[in-house]
C-alpha atoms as a printed R data frame, in Angstrom:
   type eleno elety resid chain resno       x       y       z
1  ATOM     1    CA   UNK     A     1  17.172   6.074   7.561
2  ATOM     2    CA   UNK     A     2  16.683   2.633   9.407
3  ATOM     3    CA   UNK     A     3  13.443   3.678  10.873
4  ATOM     4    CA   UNK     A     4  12.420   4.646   7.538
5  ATOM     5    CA   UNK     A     5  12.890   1.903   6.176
6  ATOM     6    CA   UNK     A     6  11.536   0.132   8.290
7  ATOM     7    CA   UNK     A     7   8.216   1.804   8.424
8  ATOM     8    CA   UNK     A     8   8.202   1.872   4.378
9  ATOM     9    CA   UNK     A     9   8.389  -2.147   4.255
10 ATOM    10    CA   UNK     A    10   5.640  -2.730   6.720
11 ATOM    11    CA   UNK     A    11   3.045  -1.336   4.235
12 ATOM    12    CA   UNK     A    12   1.183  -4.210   3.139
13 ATOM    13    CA   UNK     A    13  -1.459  -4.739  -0.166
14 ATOM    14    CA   UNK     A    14  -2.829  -7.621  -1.403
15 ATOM    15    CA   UNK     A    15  -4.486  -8.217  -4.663
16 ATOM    16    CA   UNK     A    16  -8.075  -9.619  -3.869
17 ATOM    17    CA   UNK     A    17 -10.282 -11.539  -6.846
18 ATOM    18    CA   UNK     A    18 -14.743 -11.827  -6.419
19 ATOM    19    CA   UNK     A    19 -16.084 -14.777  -6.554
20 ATOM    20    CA   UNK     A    20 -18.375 -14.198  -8.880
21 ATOM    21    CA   UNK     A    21 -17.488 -11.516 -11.308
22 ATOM    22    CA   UNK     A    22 -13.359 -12.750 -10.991
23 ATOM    23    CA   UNK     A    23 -12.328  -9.069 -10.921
24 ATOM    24    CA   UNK     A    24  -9.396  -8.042  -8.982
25 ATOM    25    CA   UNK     A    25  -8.526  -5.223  -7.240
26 ATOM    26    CA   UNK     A    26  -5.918  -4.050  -4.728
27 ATOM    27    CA   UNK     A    27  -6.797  -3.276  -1.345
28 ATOM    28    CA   UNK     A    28  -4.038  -1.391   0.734
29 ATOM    29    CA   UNK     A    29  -3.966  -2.235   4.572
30 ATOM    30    CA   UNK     A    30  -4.294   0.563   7.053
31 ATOM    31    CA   UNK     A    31  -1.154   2.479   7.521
32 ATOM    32    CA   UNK     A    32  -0.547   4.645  10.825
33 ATOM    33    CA   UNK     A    33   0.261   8.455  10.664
34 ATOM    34    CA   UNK     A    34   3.588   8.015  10.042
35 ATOM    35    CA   UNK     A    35   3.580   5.513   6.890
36 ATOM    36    CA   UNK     A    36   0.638   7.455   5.112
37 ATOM    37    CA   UNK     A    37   2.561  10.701   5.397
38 ATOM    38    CA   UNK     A    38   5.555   8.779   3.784
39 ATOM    39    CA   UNK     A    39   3.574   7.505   1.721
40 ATOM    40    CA   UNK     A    40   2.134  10.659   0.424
41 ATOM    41    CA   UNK     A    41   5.200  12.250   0.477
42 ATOM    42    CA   UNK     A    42   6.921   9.793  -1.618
43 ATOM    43    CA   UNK     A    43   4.520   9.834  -3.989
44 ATOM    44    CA   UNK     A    44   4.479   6.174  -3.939
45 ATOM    45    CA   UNK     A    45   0.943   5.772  -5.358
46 ATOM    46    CA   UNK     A    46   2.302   5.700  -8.685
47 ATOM    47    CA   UNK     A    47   3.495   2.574  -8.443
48 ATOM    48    CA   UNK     A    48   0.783   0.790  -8.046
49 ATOM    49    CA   UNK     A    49  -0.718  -0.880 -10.823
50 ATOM    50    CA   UNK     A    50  -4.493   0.993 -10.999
């Protein structure tokens, strides 16, 4: 359960504004094997504000 923890919290976004038009967006960091299959599995792209 550690481990997945672990692997869980070390999946990073960041919300990034342009310059010029001042839109935002999220950009997810790459996430080895094992996070994007919990990731998937989790469903956990629900929570993100889209």
């Amino acid at each position: 359960m550690k481990k997945l923890v672990e692997k869980l919290s070390e999946i990073k976004i960041a919300v990034v504004q342009e310059k010029e038009s001042k839109k935002s967006k999220i950009i997810m960091e790459e996430m080895d094997t094992k996070q994007a299959s919990l990731f998937s599995f989790l469903n956990m792209e629900k929570y993100l504000p889209y």
